[in-house]
VOGU-3710 file (C-alpha; in Angstrom, 3 decimals, decimal comma):
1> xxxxxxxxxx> 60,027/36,182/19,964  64,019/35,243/20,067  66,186/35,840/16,860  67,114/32,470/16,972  65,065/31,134/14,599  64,957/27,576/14,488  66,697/25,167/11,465  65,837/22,113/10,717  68,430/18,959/10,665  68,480/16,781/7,630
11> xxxxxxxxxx> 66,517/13,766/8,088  69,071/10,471/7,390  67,192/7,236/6,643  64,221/6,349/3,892  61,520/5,740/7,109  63,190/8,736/8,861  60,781/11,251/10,468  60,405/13,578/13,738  58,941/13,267/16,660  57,991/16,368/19,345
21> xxxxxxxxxx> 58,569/15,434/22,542  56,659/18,443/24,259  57,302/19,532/27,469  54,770/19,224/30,245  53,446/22,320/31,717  50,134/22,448/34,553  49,690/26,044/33,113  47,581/25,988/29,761  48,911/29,964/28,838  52,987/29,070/29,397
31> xxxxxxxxxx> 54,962/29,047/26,038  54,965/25,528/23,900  58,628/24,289/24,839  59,887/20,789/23,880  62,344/19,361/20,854  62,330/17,507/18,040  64,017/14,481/17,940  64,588/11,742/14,723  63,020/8,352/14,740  62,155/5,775/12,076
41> xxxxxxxxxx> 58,853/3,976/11,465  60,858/0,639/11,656  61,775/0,965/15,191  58,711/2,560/16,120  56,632/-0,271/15,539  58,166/-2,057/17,919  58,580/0,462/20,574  56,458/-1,071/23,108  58,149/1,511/26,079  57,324/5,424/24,125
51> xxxxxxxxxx> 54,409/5,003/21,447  53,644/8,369/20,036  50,767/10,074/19,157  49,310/11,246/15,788  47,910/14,498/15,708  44,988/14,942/12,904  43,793/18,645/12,839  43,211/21,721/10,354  45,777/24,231/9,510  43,700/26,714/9,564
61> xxxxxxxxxx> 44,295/30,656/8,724  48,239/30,823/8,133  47,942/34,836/8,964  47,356/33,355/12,664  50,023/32,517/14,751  51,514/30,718/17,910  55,088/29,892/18,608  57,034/26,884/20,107  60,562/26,872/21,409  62,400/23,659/20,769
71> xxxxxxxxxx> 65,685/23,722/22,097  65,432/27,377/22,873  65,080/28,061/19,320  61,927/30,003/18,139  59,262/28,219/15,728  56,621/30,077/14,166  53,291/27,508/14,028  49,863/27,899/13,401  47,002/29,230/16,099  44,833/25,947/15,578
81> xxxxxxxxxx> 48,273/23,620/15,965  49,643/26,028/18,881  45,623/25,508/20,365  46,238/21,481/20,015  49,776/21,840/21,658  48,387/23,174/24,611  45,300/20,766/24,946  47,297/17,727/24,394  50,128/18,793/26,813  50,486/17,050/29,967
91> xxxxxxxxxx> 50,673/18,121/33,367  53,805/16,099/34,215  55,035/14,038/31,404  56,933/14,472/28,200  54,268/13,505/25,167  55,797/12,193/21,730  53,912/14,054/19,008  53,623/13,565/15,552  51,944/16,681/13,898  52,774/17,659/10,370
101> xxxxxxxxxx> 53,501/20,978/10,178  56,054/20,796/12,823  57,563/17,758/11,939  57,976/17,898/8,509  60,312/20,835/6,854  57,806/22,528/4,625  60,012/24,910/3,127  61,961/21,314/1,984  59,639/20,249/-1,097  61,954/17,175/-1,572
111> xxxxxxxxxx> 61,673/16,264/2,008  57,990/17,225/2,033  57,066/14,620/-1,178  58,977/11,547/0,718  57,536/12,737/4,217  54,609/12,746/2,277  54,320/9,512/0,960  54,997/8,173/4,857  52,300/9,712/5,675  49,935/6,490/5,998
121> xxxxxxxxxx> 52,518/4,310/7,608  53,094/7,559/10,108  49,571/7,312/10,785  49,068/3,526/11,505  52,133/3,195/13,183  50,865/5,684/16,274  50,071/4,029/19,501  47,027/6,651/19,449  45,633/9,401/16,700  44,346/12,504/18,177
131> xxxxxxxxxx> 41,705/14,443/16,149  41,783/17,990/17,573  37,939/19,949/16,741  38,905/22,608/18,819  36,441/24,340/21,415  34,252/22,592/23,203  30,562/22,669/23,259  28,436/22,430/26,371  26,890/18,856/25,697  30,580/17,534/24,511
141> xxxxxxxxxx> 31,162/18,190/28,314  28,276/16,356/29,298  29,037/13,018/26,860  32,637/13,103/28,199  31,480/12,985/32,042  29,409/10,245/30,970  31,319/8,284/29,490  33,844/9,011/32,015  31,479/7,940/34,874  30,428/4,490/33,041
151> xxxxxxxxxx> 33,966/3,712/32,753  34,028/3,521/36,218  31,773/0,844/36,579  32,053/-0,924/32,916  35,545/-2,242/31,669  34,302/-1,181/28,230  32,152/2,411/28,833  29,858/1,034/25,513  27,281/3,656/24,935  25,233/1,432/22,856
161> xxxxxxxxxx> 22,539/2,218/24,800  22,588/6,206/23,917  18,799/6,103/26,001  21,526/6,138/29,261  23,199/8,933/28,718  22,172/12,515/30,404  22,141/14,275/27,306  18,895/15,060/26,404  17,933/14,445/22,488  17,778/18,208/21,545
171> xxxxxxxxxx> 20,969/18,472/23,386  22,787/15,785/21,110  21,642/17,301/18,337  22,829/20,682/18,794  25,990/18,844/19,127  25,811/17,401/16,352  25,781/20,473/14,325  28,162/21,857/16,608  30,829/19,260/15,706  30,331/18,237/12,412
181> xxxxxxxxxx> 30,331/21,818/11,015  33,961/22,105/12,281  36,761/22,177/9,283  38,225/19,064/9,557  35,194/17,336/8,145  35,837/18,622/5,294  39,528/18,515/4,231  41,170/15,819/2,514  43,916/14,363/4,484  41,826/13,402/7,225
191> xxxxxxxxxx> 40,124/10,379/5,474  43,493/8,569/5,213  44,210/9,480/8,795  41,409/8,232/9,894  41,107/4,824/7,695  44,588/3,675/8,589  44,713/5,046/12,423  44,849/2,100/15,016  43,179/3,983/18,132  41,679/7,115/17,461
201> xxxxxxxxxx> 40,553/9,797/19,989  38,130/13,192/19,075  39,094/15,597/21,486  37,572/19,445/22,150  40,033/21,708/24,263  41,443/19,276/26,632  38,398/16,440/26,912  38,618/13,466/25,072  36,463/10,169/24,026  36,671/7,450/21,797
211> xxxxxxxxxx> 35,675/7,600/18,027  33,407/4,972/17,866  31,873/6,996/20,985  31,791/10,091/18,959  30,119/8,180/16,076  27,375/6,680/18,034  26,417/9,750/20,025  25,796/11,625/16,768  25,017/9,167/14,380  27,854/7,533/11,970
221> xxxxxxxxxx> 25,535/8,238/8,775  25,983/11,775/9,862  29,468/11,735/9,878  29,845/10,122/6,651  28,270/12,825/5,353  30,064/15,837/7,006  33,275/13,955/5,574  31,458/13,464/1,972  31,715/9,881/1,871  28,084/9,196/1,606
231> xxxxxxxxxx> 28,841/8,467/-2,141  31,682/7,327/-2,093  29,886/4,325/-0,219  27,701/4,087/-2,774  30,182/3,708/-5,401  31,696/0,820/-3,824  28,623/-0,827/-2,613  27,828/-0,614/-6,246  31,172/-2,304/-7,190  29,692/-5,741/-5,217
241> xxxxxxxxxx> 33,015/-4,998/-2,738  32,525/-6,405/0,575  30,781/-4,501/2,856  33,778/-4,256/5,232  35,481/-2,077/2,102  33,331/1,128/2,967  35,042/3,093/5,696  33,079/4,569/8,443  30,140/2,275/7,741  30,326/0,752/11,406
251> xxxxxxxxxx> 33,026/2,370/13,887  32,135/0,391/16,648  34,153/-2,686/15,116  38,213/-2,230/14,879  39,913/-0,527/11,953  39,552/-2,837/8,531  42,703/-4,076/7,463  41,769/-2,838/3,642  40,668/-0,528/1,701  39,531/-1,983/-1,562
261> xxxxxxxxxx> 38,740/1,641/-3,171  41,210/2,510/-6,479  42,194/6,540/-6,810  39,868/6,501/-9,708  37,086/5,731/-7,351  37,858/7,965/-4,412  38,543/11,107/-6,811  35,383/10,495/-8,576  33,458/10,530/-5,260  35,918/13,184/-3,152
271> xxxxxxxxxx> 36,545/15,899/-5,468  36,055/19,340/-4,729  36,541/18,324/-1,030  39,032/20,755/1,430  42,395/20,981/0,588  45,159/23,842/1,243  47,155/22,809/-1,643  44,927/21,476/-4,916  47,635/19,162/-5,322  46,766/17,411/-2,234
281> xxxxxxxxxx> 43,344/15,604/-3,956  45,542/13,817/-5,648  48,794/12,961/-2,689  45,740/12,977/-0,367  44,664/9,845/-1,121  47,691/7,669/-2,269  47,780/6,057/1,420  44,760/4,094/0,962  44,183/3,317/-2,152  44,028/-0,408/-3,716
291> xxxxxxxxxx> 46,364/0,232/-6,915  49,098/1,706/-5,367  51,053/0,026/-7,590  49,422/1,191/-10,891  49,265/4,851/-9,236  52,957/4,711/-8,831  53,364/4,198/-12,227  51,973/7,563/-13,142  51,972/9,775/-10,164  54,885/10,972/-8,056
301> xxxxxxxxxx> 54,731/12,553/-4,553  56,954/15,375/-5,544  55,769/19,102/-4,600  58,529/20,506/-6,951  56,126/19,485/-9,766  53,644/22,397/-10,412  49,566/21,502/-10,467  50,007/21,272/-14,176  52,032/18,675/-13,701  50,350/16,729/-11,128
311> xxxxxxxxxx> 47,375/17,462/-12,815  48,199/16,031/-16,501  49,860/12,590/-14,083  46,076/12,113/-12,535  44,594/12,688/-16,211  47,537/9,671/-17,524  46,354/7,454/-14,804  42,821/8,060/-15,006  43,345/7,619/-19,053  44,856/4,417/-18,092
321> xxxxxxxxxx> 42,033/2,776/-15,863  38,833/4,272/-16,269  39,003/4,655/-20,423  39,284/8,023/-22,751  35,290/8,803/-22,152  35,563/8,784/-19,134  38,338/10,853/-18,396  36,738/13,321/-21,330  33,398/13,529/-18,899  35,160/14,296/-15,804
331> xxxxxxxxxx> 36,854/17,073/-17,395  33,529/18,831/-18,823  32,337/22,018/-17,102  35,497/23,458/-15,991  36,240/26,357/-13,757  35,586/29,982/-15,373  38,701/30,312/-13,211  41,941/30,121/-15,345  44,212/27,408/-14,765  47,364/28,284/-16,334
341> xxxxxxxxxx> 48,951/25,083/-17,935  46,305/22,859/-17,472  44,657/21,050/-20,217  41,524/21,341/-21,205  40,923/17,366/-21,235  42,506/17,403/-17,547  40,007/17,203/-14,873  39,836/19,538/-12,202  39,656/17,699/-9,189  39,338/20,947/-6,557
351> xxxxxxxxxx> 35,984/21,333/-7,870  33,174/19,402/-6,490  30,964/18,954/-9,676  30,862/15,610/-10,696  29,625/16,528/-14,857  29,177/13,414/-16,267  26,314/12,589/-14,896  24,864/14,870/-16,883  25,308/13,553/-20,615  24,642/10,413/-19,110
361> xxxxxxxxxx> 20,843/11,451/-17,271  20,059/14,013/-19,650  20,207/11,770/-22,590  18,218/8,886/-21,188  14,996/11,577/-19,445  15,268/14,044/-22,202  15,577/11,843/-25,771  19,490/11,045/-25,921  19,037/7,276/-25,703  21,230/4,600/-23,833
371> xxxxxxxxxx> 24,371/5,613/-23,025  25,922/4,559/-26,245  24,807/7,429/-27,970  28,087/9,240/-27,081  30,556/6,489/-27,678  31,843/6,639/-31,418  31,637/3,675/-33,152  34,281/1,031/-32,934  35,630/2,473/-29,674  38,518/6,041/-29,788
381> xxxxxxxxxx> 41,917/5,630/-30,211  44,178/8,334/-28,648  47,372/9,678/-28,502  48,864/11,259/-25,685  51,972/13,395/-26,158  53,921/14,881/-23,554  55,729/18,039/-24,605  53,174/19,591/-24,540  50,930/17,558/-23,557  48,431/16,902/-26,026
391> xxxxxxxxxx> 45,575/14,403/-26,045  44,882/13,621/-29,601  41,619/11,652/-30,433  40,520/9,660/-33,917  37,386/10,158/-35,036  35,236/10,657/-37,853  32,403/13,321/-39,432  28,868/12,263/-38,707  26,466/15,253/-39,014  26,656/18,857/-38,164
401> xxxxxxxxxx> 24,672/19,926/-35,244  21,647/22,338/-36,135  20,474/23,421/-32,724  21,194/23,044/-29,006  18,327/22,902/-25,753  18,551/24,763/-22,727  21,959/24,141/-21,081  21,863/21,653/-18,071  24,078/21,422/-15,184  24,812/18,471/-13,657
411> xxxxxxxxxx> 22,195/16,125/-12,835  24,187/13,666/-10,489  21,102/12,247/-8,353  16,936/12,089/-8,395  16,537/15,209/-6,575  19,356/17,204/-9,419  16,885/16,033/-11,926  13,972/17,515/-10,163  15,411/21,054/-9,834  16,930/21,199/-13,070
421> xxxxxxxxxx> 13,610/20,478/-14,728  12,005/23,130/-12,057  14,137/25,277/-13,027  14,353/25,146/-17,155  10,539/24,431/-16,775  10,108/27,641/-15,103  12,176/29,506/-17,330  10,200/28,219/-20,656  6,908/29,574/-18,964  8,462/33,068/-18,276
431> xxxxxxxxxx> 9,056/32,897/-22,147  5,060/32,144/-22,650  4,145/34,958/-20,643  6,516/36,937/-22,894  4,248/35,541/-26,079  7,246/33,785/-27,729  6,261/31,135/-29,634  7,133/27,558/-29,774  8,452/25,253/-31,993  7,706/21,635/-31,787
441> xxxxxxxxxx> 10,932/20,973/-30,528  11,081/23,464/-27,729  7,464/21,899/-26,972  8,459/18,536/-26,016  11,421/19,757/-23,917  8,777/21,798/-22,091  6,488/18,998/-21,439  9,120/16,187/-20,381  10,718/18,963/-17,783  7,595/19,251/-16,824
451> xxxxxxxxxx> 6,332/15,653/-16,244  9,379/14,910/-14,128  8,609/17,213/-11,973  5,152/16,374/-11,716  6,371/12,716/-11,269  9,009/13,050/-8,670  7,587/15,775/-6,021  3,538/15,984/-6,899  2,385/12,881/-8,806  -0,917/12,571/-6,279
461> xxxxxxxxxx> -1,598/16,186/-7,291  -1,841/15,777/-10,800  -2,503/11,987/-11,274  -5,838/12,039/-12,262  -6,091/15,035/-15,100  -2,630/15,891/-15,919  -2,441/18,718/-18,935  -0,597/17,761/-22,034  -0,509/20,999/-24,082  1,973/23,374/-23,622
471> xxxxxxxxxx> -0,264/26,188/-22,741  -2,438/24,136/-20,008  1,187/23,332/-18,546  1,712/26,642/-18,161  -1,537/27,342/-16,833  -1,147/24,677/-13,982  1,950/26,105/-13,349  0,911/29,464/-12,743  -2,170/28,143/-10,392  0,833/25,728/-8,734
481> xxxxxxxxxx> 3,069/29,158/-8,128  0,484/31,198/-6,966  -0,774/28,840/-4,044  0,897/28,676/-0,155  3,544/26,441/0,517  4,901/26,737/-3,286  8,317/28,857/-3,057  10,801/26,032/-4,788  8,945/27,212/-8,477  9,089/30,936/-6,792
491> xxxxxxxxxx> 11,267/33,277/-8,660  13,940/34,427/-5,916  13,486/38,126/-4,890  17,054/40,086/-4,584  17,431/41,829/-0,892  20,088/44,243/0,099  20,120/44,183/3,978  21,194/47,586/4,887  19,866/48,478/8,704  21,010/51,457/9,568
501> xxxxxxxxxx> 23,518/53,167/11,703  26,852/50,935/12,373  28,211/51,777/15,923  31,265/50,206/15,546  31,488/51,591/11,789  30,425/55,051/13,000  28,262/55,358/9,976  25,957/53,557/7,996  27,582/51,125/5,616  25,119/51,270/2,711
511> xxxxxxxxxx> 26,290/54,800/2,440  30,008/54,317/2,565  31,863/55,460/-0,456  33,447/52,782/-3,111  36,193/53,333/-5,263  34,270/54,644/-7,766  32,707/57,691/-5,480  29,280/56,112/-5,422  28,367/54,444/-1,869  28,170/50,618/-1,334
521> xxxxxxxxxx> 24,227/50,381/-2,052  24,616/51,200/-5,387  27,482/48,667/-5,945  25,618/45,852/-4,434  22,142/47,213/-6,628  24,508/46,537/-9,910  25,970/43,043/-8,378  22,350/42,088/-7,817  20,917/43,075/-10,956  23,499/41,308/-12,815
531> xxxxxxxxxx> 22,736/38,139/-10,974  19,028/38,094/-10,512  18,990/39,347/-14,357  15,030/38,335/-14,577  13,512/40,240/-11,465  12,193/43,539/-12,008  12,968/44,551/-8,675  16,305/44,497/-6,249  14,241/45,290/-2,474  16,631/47,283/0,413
541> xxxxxxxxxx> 16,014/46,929/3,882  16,002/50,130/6,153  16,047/50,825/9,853  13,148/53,819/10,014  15,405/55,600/11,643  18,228/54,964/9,360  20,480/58,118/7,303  20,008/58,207/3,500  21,534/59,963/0,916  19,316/62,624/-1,759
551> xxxxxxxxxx> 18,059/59,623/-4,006  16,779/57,725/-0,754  14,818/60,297/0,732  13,374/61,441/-2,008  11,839/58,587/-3,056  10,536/54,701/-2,134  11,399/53,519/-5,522  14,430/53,682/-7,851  15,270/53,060/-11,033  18,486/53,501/-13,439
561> xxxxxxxxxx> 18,910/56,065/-16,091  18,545/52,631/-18,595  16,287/51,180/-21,675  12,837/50,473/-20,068  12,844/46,609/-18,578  16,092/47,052/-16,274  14,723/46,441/-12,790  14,104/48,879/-10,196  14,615/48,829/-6,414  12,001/49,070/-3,867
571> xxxxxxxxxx> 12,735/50,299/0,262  11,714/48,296/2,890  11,482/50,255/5,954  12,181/48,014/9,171  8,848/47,845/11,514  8,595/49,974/14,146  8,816/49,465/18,048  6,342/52,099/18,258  4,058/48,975/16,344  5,102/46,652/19,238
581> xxxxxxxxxx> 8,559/45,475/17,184  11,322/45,483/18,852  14,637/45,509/16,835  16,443/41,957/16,366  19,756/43,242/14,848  20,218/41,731/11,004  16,550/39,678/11,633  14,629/42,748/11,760  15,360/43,102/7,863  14,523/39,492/7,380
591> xxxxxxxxxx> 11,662/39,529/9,173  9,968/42,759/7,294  11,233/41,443/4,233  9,075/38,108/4,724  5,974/40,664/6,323  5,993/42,349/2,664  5,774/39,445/0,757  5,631/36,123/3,153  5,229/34,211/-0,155  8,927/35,223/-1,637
601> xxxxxxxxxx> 12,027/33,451/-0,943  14,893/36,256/-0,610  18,466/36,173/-1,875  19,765/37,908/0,976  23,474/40,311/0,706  24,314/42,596/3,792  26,195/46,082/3,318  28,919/44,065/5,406  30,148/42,229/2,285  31,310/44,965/-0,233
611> xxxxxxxxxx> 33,569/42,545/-1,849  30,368/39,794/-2,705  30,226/39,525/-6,845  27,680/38,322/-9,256  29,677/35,542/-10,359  29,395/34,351/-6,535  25,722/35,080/-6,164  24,656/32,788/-9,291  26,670/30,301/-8,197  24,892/30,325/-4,711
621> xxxxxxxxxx> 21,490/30,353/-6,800  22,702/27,279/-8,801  23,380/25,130/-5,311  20,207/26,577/-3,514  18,086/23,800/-1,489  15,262/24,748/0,316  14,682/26,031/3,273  17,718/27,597/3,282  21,378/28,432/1,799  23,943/30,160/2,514
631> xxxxxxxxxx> 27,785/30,474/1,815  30,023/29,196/4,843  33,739/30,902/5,345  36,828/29,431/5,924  36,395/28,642/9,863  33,510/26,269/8,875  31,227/28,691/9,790  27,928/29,998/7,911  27,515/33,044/6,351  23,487/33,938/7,001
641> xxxxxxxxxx> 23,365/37,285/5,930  25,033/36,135/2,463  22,115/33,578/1,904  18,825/32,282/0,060  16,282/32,166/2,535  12,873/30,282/1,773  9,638/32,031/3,697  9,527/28,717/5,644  13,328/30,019/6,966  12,508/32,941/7,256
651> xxxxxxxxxx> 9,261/32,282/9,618  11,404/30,198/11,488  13,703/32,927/12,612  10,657/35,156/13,624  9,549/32,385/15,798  13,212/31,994/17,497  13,084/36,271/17,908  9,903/35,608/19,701  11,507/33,162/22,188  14,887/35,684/22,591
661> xxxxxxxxxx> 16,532/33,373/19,770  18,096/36,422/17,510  20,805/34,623/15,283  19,985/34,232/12,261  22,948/31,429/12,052  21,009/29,822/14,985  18,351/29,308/13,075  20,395/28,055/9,721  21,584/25,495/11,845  18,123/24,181/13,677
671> xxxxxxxxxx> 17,164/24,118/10,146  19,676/22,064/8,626  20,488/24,465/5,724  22,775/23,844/3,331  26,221/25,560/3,626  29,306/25,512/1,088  32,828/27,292/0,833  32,928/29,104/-2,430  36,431/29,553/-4,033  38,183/32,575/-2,630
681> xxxxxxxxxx> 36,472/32,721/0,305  38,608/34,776/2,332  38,280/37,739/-0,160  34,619/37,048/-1,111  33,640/36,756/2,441  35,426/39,526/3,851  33,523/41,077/6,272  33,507/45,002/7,314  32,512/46,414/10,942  35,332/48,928/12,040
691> xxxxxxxxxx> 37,025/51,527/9,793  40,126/49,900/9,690  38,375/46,618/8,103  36,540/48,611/5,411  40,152/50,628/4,323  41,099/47,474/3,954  38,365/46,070/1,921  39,040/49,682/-0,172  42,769/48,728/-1,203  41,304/45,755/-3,136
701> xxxxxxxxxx> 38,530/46,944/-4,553  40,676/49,533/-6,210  42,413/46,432/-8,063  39,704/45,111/-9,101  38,493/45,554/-12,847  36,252/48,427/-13,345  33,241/46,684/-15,155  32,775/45,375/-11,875  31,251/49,028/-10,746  28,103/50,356/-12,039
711> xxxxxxx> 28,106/52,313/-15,391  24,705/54,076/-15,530  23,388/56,069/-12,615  20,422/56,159/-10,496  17,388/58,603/-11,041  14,063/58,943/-8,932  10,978/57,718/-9,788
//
């Protein structure tokens, strides 16, 4: 790459912004060239001669780079923009680009907040906005040639007839899952792009169709709820708005000239949705929403002001519109993840629970009353001060609190309500079978959790006799868990998938060494006893042929040098080909997991993740919907062997190995499971095959703290 690195020229006017104009090359591999030229949204809009072209993609991993020369200058840029480039360039023509990394000074904070705020009148002043998925599936191919051939012989290539097309239905929706598992489904910017964009095109590598194409090949309910605007919908449905307020809702129409949604609204609904920069919930949505004057008032684009900052301006704001409870119940349940600077009564909008339902749902099933019973009486009065900033809130002494239930997490539809009473239900009947005793308090909780459950998934099972003691509750229970078909009130069994011998590794991973001298096996034993604290068993999966260390070979069973009740770990040896079963790389451990017990449902952690913790792992348990979960990394893709896998997921995959279908991904996707990015996902995900990766993984461990290592060794049974 040259020396001559490239500098950016100060940008003049107050609607001032750049525009690429990229140089055309008929050879996808040459080097990006082109230059960036100044231009103002004023006399863009009525440039009826060069329109330009918004570019709508995701950054993507900033360790990844491409390179554009403008001017003969060299300028780093990311591998998904420098992938866009080149699949937007033309053959023969210079193409005015608008694409935000490039064309905005990052290192320039000042510049960045005013580019910023132009960021919605960039957007809907474009003759065109491109959204850029990145590679192209098979059946994307097809749709484009389709619609490509029906423009020949329609002015308007409608596929409102979807019956027409080639694509066959299984084909459609594999690309559905395809497409709407990319990234940019999921990041925060792209709403406002999208909402205020004039024309806008989805393209993969260099074939392109129409959005409201896009939408009704795979379904627009679909896509509202890749981008996580399914409630957000909702919440303005629920507001009486018109139903040309809720974006998305039908594409096939033109853009809607408004957006009657306030910021209190769309953070509500969007929080904990992708963003690079946590600041960006907030800046994310400015462009679109319907008190842009009040927001003003309170928050400024300016990314010299730390997320403290920006963070106590949302909390002012949201003070101001939505009332002091209200801003009190967004900011329950925050991160175990310091925040340095950031209130306590400041919500955390990177995080997607939405807490208040909880007070709110829990009260009314569980004995709390209306939703009065947590408003004081007479209203609060508050004071805000601002160095530091200090919420201060008048009140008065009612009672003192005696006792507390069972804690509940949040609750925020029908179906939360149903697992959290599954779930508290099922841990009051492990305390029966313990023989502790109940008070009459503890009773009734265990009875209403209970009944809802009964009400909401089996009310024709139970409808004629239902019990109404505690004890015949737990008896029904214990019939209920015992029969097929039952593995949502199934305690989830801990699996190490281990294999055996790594040919790219050289040796098998479960016995590579961590910090602490002991090999990975051990590690991920502790990590899985910590999080599965209740099992009395962590289960290993083995290749028969695979190398083990003195304490595997000695025994089938393990257990630590502990008080008696600390679980042990059981082997499961991989079946044989000599039995007929042929191995199916990481299935094979599935798949004999599910043959040992094809009742369990397995939480699932490969010796390729030695950097997985328990924190991560009860977190996972927390979101878990059946059939099956798993975690999903940073490139939008899912993480199987670093899921909880329900026997009905599991016999799913031994069906696909039968037909030569081996992915266990594969199958997470035919199956619709439910992925999520967990926070840090680029060190909790990290993922070891070669030497070099795992010395790598080693130079981290080593900082982190040592209780995260097992203390007590491991003796044979």
């Amino acid at each position: 790459m040259s020396s001559n690195t490239f500098q950016y020229k100060p940008l003049e006017h107050r609607d001032s912004f750049r525009l690429l104009h990229l140089e055309p090359s008929s050879n996808h591999g040459t080097d990006l060239k082109g230059s960036l030229h100044h231009a103002t949204l004023s006399d863009c809009d009525y440039d009826l001669i060069e329109p330009y072209t918004a570019l709508s993609y995701v950054w993507g991993n900033a360790s990844q780079k491409g390179a554009i020369h403008p001017g003969g200058s060299a300028k780093e840029i990311t591998a998904s923009l420098d992938a866009a480039l080149r699949d937007l360039r033309d053959k023969s023509r210079v193409c005015r680009i608008w694409a935000d990394a490039l064309c905005i000074d990052q290192s320039n904070n000042a510049e960045k907040g005013v580019q910023v705020a132009l960021m919605g009148k960039i957007y809907s002043t474009a003759h065109h906005t491109v959204i850029h998925l990145g590679k192209s599936p098979s059946s994307f191919e097809k749709l484009f040639m389709d619609l490509k051939a029906r423009s020949q012989t329609t002015m308007h290539g409608s596929t409102s007839d979807l019956g027409k097309l080639s694509l066959s239905a299984d084909e459609i929706e594999g690309m559905r899952r395809d497409l709407l598992s990319k990234p940019w489904f999921r990041r925060v910017w792209v709403f406002q792009e999208l909402v205020l964009s004039t024309d806008v095109w989805v393209q993969c590598d260099d074939l392109r169709i129409r959005w409201h194409h896009f939408c009704e090949a795979v379904d627009t309910k679909n896509v509202v709820a890749a981008m996580s605007l399914d409630t957000l919908s909702d919440s303005i449905a629920q507001q009486n708005q018109p139903r040309n307020a809720i974006p998305l809702e039908d594409m096939n129409s033109r853009r809607y000239g408004a957006f009657e949604a306030p910021l209190s609204t769309l953070l509500s609904c969007r929080r904990g949705i992708g963003a690079t920069d946590p600041r960006d919930i907030v800046f994310g949505h400015l462009g679109v929403v319907s008190d842009r004057d009040r927001c003003d008032r309170f928050i400024k684009v300016d990314y010299d002001r730390d997320l403290a900052r920006v963070s106590v301006d949302a909390a002012r704001y949201f003070l101001e519109t939505t009332g002091i409870e209200s801003l009190l119940l967004h900011a329950m349940n925050p991160s175990p993840i310091a925040a340095p600077g950031i209130p306590s009564w400041c919500p955390r909008w990177s995080r997607p629970q939405v807490p208040w339902e909880t007070i709110h749902k829990v009260g009314n099933r569980f004995g709390g009353g209306d939703d009065s019973s947590y408003v004081s009486f007479g209203g609060t009065h508050h004071i805000l001060l601002s160095q530091p900033p200090v919420l201060a809130i008048s009140g008065f002494e009612v009672t003192r609190i005696k006792a507390t239930s069972h804690a509940f997490s949040s609750c925020d539809d029908e179906i939360g309500a149903q697992e959290e009473s599954k779930a508290v239900t099922l841990e009051l009947l492990q305390d029966i079978r313990t023989g502790i005793k109940y008070d009459e308090q503890r009773q009734k909780l265990f009875i209403k959790c209970f009944k809802i459950w009964v009400d909401a998934a089996n009310a024709q099972e139970y409808s004629t006799a239902r019990p109404r003691t505690v004890q015949q509750i737990a008896d029904a229970l214990t019939h209920h868990i015992k029969k097929p078909g039952t593995s949502p009130l199934v305690a989830i069994k801990p699996l190490i998938l281990a294999g055996g011998k790594s040919t790219r590794m050289g040796s098998p991973k479960h016995l590579l060494p961590m910090p602490d001298g002991r090999p990975l096996y051990q590690h991920q034993i502790e990590v899985l006893r910590k999080a599965c604290p209740k099992t009395e068993t962590v289960y290993m999966s083995l290749a028969q042929d695979s190398e083990m260390d003195e304490l595997l070979q000695n025994a089938s069973k393990v257990s630590y040098e502990a008080t008696p009740g600390e679980n042990s770990i059981e082997i499961i040896l991989d079946l044989e080909s000599s039995q007929g079963h042929e191995s199916n790389g990481p299935a094979t451990g599935l798949i004999a997991a599910y043959e040992s017990d094809p009742e369990a449902t397995w939480l699932v952690v490969a010796c390729d993740y030695p950097s997985i913790t328990t924190d991560a792992l009860q977190d996972l348990q927390s979101r878990y919907k059946p059939p099956v979960t798993c975690f999903q990394n940073q490139e939008g893709f899912c993480e199987p062997l670093l899921g909880i896998w329900s026997p009905e997921a599991i016999s799913h995959l031994k069906e696909n190995c039968k037909a030569g279908k081996l992915s266990p991904s594969k199958a997470v996707r035919e199956l619709d499971g439910y992925t999520y990015l967990p926070e840090d996902s680029e060190a909790l995900l990290r993922n070891v095959n070669m030497r070099s990766e795992w010395e790598d993984a080693l130079k981290s461990l080593r900082d982190e703290p040592t209780d995260n290592f097992m203390e007590e060794p491991l003796e044979v049974l």
